[in-house]
C-alpha positions in Angstrom: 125.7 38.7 189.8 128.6 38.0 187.2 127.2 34.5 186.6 123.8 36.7 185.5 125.5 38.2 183.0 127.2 35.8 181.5 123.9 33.9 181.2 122.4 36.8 179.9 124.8 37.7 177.2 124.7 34.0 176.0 121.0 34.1 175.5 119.6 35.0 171.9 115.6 34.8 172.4 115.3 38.0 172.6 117.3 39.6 169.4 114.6 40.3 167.0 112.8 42.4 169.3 115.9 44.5 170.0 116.5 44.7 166.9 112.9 46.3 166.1 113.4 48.5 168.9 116.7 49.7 167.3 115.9 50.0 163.9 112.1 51.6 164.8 113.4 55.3 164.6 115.1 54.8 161.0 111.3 52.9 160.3 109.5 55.7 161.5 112.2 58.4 160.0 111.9 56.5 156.7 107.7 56.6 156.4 107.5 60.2 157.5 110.1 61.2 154.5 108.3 59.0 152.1 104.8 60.3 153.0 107.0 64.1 152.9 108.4 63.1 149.7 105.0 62.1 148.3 103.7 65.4 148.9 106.4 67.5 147.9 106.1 65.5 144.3 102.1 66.0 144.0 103.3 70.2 145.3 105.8 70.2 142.2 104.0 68.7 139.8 101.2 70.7 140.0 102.9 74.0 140.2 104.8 72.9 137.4 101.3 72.4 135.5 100.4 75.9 136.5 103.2 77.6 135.6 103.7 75.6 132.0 100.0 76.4 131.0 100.4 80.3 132.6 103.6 81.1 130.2 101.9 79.1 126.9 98.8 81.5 128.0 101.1 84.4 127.6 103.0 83.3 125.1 99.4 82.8 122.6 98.5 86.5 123.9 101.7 87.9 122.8 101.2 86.8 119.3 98.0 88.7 119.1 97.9 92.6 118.7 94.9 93.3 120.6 96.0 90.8 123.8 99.6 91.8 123.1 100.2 93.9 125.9 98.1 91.6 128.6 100.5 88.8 128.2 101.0 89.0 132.5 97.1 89.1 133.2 96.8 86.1 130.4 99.4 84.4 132.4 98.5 85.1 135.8 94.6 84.2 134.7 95.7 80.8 133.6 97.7 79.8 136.4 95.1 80.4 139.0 92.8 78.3 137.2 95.3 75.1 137.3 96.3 76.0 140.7 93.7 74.3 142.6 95.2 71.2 144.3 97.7 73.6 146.4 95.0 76.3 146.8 94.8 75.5 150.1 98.7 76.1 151.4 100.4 79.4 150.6 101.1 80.0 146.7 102.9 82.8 146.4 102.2 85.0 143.3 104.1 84.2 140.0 106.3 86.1 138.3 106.1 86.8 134.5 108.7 88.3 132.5 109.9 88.5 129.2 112.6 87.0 127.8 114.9 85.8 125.4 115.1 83.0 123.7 117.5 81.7 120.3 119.1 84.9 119.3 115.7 86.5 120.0 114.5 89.8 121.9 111.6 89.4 124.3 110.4 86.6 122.2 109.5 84.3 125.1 107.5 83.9 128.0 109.3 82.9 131.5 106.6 81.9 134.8 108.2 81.2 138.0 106.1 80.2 140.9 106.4 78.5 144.8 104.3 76.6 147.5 105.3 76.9 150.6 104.0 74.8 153.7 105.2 73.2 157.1 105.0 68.8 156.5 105.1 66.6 159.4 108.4 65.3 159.5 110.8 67.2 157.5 109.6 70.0 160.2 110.6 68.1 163.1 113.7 67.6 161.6 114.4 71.2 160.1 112.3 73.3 162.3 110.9 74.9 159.5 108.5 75.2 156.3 109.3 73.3 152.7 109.6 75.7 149.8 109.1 73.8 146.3 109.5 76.0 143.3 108.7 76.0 139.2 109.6 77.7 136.4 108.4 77.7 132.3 109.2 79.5 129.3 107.4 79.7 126.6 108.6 80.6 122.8 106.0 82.2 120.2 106.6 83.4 116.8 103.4 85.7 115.6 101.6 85.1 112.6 102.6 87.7 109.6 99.9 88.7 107.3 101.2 89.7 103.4 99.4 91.8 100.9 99.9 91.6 96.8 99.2 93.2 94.2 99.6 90.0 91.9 97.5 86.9 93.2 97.8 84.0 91.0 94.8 81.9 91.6 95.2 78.4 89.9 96.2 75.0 92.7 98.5 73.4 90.8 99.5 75.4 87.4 103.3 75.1 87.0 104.3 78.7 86.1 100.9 80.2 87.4 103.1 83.8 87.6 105.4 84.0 84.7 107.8 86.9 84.4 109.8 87.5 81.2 110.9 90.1 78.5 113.1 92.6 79.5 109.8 93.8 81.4 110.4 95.9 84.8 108.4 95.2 88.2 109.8 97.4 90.5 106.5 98.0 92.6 107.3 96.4 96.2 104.2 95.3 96.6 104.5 91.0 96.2 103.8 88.2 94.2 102.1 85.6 95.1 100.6 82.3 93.6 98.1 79.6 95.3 99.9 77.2 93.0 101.4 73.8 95.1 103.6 72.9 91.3 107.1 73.4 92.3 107.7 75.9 89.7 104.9 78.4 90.2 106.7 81.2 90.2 109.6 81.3 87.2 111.1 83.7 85.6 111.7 83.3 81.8 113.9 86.2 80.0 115.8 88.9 81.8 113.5 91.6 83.7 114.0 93.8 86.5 112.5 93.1 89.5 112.0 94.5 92.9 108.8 92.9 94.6 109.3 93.4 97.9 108.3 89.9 98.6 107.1 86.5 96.8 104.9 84.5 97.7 104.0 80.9 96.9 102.4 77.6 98.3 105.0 75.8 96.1 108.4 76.2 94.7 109.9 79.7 93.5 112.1 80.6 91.0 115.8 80.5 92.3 116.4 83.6 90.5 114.6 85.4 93.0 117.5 84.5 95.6 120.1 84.9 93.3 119.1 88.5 91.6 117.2 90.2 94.7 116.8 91.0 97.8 112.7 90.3 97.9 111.5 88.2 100.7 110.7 84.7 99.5 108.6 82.5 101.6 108.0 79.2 99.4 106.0 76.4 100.3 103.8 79.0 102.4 100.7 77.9 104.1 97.8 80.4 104.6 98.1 81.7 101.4 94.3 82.1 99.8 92.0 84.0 97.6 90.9 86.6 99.2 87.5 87.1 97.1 86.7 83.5 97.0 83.3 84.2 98.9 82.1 86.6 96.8 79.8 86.8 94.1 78.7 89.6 91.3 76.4 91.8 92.0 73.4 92.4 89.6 71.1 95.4 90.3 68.1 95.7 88.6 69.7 98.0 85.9 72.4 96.0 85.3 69.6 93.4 84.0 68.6 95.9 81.3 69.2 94.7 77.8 71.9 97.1 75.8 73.8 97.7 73.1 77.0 99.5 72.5 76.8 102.3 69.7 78.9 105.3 68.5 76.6 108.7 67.6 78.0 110.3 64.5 79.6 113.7 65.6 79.2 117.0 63.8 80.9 119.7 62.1 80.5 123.3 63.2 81.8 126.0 60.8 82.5 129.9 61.7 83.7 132.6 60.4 84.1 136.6 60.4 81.5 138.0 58.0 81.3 141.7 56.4 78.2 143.0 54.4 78.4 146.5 52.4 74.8 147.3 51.2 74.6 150.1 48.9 70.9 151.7 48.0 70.8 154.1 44.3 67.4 155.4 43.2 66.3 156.5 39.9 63.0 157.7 38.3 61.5 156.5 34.9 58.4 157.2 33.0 55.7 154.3 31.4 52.7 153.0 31.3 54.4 149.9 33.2 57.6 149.3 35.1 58.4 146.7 32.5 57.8 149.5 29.6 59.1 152.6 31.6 62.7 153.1 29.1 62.6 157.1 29.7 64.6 158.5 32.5 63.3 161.4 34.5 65.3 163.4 36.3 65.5 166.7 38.6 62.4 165.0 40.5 62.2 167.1 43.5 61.2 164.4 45.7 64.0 162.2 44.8 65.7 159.7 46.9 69.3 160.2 48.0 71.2 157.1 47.3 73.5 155.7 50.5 75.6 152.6 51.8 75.9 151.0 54.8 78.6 148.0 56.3 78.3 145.8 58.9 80.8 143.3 60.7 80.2 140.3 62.3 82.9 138.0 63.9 83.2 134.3 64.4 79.4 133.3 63.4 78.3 130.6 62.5 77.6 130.2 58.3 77.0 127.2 56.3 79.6 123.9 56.4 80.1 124.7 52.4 80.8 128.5 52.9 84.1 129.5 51.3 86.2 132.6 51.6 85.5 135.3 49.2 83.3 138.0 48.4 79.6 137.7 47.0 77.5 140.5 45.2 73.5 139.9 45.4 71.1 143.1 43.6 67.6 143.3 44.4 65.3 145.8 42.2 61.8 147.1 43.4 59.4 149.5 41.2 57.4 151.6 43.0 54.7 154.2 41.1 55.4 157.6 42.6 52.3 159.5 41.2 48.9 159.6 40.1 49.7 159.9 36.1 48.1 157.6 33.3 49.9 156.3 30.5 53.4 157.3 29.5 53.3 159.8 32.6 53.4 157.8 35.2 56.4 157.9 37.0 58.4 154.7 38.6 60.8 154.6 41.0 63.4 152.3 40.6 65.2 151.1 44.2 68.3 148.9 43.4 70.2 147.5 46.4 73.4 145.4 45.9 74.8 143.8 48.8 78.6 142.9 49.1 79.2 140.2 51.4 82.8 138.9 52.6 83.8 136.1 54.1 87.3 135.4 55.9 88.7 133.7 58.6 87.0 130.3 58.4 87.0 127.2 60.8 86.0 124.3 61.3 85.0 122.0 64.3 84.3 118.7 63.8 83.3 116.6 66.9 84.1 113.0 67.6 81.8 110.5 67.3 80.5 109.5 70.6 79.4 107.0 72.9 77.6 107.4 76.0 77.6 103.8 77.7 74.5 103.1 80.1 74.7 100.1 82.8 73.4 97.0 81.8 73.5 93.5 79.8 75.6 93.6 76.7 74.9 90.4 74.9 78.5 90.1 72.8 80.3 92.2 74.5 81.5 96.2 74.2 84.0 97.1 71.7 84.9 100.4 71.7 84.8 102.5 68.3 84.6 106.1 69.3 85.3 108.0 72.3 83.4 106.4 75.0 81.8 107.5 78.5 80.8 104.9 80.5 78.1 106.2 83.7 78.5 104.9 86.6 77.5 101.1 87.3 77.7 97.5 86.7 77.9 96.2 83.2 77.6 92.6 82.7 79.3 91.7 79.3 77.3 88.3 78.7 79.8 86.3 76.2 82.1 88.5 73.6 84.7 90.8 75.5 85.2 94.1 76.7 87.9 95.6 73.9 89.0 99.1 74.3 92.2 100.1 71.5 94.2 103.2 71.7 92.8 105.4 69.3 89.7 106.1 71.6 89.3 107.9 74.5 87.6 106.0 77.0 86.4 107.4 80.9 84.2 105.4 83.2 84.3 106.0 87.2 82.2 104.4 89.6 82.0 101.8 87.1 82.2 97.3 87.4 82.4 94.8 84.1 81.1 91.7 85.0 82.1 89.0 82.5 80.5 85.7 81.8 80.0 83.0 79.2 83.8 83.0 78.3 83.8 87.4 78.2 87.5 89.0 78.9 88.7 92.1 78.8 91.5 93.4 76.7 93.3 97.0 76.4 95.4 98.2 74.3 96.9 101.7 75.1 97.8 104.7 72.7 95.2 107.2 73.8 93.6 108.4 77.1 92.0 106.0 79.0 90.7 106.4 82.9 88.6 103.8 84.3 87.8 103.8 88.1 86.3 100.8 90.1 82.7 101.2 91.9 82.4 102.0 95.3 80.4 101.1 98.4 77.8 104.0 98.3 77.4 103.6 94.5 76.7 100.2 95.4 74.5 100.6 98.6 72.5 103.4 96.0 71.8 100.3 93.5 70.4 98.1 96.2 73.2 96.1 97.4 73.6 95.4 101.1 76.1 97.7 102.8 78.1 94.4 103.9 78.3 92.9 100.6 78.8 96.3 99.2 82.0 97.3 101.5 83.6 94.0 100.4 82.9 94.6 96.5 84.5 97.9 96.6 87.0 98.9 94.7 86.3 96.3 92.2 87.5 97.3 88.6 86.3 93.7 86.6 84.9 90.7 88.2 84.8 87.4 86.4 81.5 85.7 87.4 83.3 82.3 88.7 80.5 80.2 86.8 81.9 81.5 83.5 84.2 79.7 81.2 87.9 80.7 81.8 89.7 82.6 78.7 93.2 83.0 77.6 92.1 86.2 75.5 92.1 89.0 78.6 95.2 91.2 78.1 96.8 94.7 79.2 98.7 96.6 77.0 98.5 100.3 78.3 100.8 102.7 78.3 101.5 106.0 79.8 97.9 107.7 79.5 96.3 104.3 81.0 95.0 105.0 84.1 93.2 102.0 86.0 91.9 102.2 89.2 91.1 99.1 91.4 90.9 95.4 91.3 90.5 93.0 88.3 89.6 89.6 89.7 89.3 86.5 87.3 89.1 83.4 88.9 88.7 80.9 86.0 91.3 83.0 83.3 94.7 84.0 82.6 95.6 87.3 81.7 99.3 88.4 80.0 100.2 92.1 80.9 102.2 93.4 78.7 102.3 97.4 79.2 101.5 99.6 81.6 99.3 101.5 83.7 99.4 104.5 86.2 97.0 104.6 89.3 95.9 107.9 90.8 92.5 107.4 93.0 93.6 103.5 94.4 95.6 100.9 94.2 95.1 98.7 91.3 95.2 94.6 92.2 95.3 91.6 89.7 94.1 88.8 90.4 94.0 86.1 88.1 93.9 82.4 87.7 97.4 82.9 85.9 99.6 86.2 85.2 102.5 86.5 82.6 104.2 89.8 82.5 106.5 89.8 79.2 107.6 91.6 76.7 107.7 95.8 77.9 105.8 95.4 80.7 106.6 98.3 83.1 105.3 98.6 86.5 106.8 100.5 89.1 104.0 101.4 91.1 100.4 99.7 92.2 99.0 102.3 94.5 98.6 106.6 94.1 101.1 108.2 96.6 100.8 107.9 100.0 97.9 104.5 99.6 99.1 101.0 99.8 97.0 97.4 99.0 95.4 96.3 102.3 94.1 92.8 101.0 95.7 90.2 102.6 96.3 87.3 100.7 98.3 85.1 103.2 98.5 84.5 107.0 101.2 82.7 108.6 100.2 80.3 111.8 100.9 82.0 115.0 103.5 79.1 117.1 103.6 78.4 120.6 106.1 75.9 122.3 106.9 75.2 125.3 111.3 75.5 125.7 112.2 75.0 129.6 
């Protein structure tokens, strides 16, 4: 039996199949974790697709106002739909939260998700299931949307807003300029301002940053003209050939007026009135002479009447009897009348100008007081010039300029002019969608015309101007002021220099505010863990 042994130990034939059958468990051990391994990688990588696409879901819903508060459903939605390789094992449901992220509050997105599932041989060797696990966050920032009341229009104009003088712009309402030049926005002089915020797809004046506190958002994309689709309107009156003219007032005079009349009788004998030289009196049937007064107050009398007292005497011959000759007898009726006048005055009115819608070839400049009914006047070529000395009132009105017209006003006297609006322009044929979005408009420069450098402002206290005066091809210099009490007023022009005086603290009538957006910022997602 020992020699067996030794024999056996000696012989080597048989090594490499004990050595498979010792090294076969740590083969089959090693294949079952591989195909284990395999499975938990395709597990993981698939939840982590779901849970990666679920928080960028709710992220993008976030930055929305009207998905803003279904951030979870958005989430939940979207990770069910990329779920679908493990839809077959246990998923259980994700959680989504808020959080924070940079400094931030709630300004993220955070998924977390597991799969859970019994594999063939990590089982054996654990006695239980395999859990596999992902998480995401997501970062958004929402898009801001900013209003103006001062839209410079012009792509590359360096200085398209200019701001000098000792003028004052304290209206918080922005500036803003579609300008790329690097200087679109410079100040030039020493004013006072307080915009609220500026606005620019180029470069902004440093002063800005060194003298306020306004927002400034330079080299801004989603800044754009807001009335770029839009196009005059030109109702069949509008096309109505017109002219501008002044009718010559009047003068109205009046004063307190006083007659006396007094009546005397006497009796005289002739052949004829003309010859009757002898008096008779004692005549039985007499006459009794008498006097009467009147008064009359504020009446109306001749422009040329002047203060004073005038006589007039009437005489009328009557034959009282049936004599011939020398004996008939004539009665003589004298009546003077006394008539005073006192207390004169005069009122003179203005010459006048009642303005009709239509085409004024030339233009409209004002030379009287001046009502304009409401409407759209196209002012074909010329300008729309209104001075100080006149009054001028127009609501419910538009200027449409074209061929080179501007507009230009000067204050020192009252003016009040108040844009159309949507019914006035729904009355005149316009369609109610194209009328809603030309509401409010105060002047609109047909884009075909010729741009100007002549439109100006120059108002002053007893300026009022109400709504928005849009001029896509000119530049207009502002150089006054204006109040506002029915809407805001908006300029928008393809440049805006504000010099001198210029002294505007508000845009908008209490408790009203511009609504037209002139930029939107880009709403961003990213993915951060």
């Amino acid at each position: 039996m020992g020699d067996f042994f030794k024999r056996l130990a000696r012989h080597t034939s048989g090594n490499a199949t004990l050595l498979v059958a010792i090294g076969m468990p740590a083969f089959i051990g090693g294949a079952g974790l591989a195909v284990d391994t395999a499975q938990w990688y395709m597990w993981k990588r698939e939840l982590q697709f779901a849970v990666d696409q679920a928080a960028i879901a709710g992220a993008w819903a976030r930055t929305q106002s009207a998905t803003r508060a279904n951030y979870s459903a958005r989430a939940l939605q979207e990770f069910n739909a990329n779920i679908s390789t493990v839809s077959d094992i246990t998923v259980g449901p994700p959680t989504v939260t808020l959080t924070n992220f940079a400094g931030g509050s709630d300004n993220s997105v955070s998924v977390r998700a597991s799969v859970q599932d019994t594999l063939p041989f990590s089982s054996f060797l654990t006695g239980k299931g395999t859990t596999v696990t992902a998480s995401a966050q997501a970062a958004y920032t929402s898009g801001a949307s900013f209003t103006s009341c001062l839209l410079a229009l012009d792509e590359d104009e360096s200085g398209a807003v200019t701001i000098g003088g000792s003028s004052v712009l304290k209206a918080k309402c922005g500036i803003a300029a579609l300008s790329t030049s690097e200087s679109s926005i410079v100040v030039d002089g020493n004013p006072d301002i307080d915009a609220g915020w500026v606005l620019s797809r180029g470069g902004i004046d440093d002063w800005f940053n060194l003298h306020t506190d306004d927002e400034v958002h330079d080299y801004l994309e989603g800044l754009f003209d807001p009335y770029a689709n839009l196009s005059p309107p030109n109702p069949a009156e509008s096309q109505v050939a017109r002219s501008y003219y002044c009718v010559k007032g009047t003068t109205t005079t009046r004063a307190d007026r006083s007659k006396q009349t007094t009546v005397t009788y006497t009796y005289w004998k002739g052949a004829t009135w003309q010859t009757a030289t002898e008096q008779v009196t004692g005549n039985k049937n007499a006459k009794k002479d008498y006097t009467t007064t009147g008064n009359e107050t504020y009446v109306i009398v001749d422009n040329t009447t002047v203060a004073g007292t005038t006589y007039t005497t009437t005489t009328t011959w009557t034959q009282t009897n049936n004599g011939s000759g020398n004996n008939i007898v004539w009665e003589k009726m004298e009546t003077v009348v006394a008539t005073t006048i006192s207390n004169i005055s005069k009122n003179t009115t203005a010459d006048l100008a009642s303005v009709q819608p239509g085409t004024y070839t030339g233009g409209i400049k004002v030379s009287c007081a001046t009502t304009f009914a409401p409407g759209v006047y196209v002012i074909d070529g010329g300008g729309v010039e209104i001075s100080g000395q006149y009054a001028v009132v127009g609501s419910g009105v538009m200027f449409v300029l074209k061929n080179g017209a501007y507009i230009k006003i000067n204050g020192g006297s009252n003016i009040n002019l108040t844009a159309i609006q949507a019914s006035e322009l729904v009355s005149r044929g316009i369609s109610t969608t194209e009328a809603n979005a030309l509401a409010g408009m105060l002047v609109f420069e047909d884009r075909h015309s010729t741009g100007t450098d002549r439109s100006k402002i120059n108002g002053d206290a007893s300026t009022v101007l109400n709504g928005t005066i849009y001029l896509p091809n000119s530049g207009i210099d502002f150089t006054g002021t204006a109040k506002v009490t029915s809407q805001c007023l908006m300029i928008a022009a393809n440049t805006i220099t504000i010099s001198g005086t210029a002294n505007m603290t508000t845009f908008c009538p209490p408790g009203a505010n511009e609504d037209t957006v002139v930029a939107t910022e880009v709403s961003k997602v990213k993915l951060v863990v």
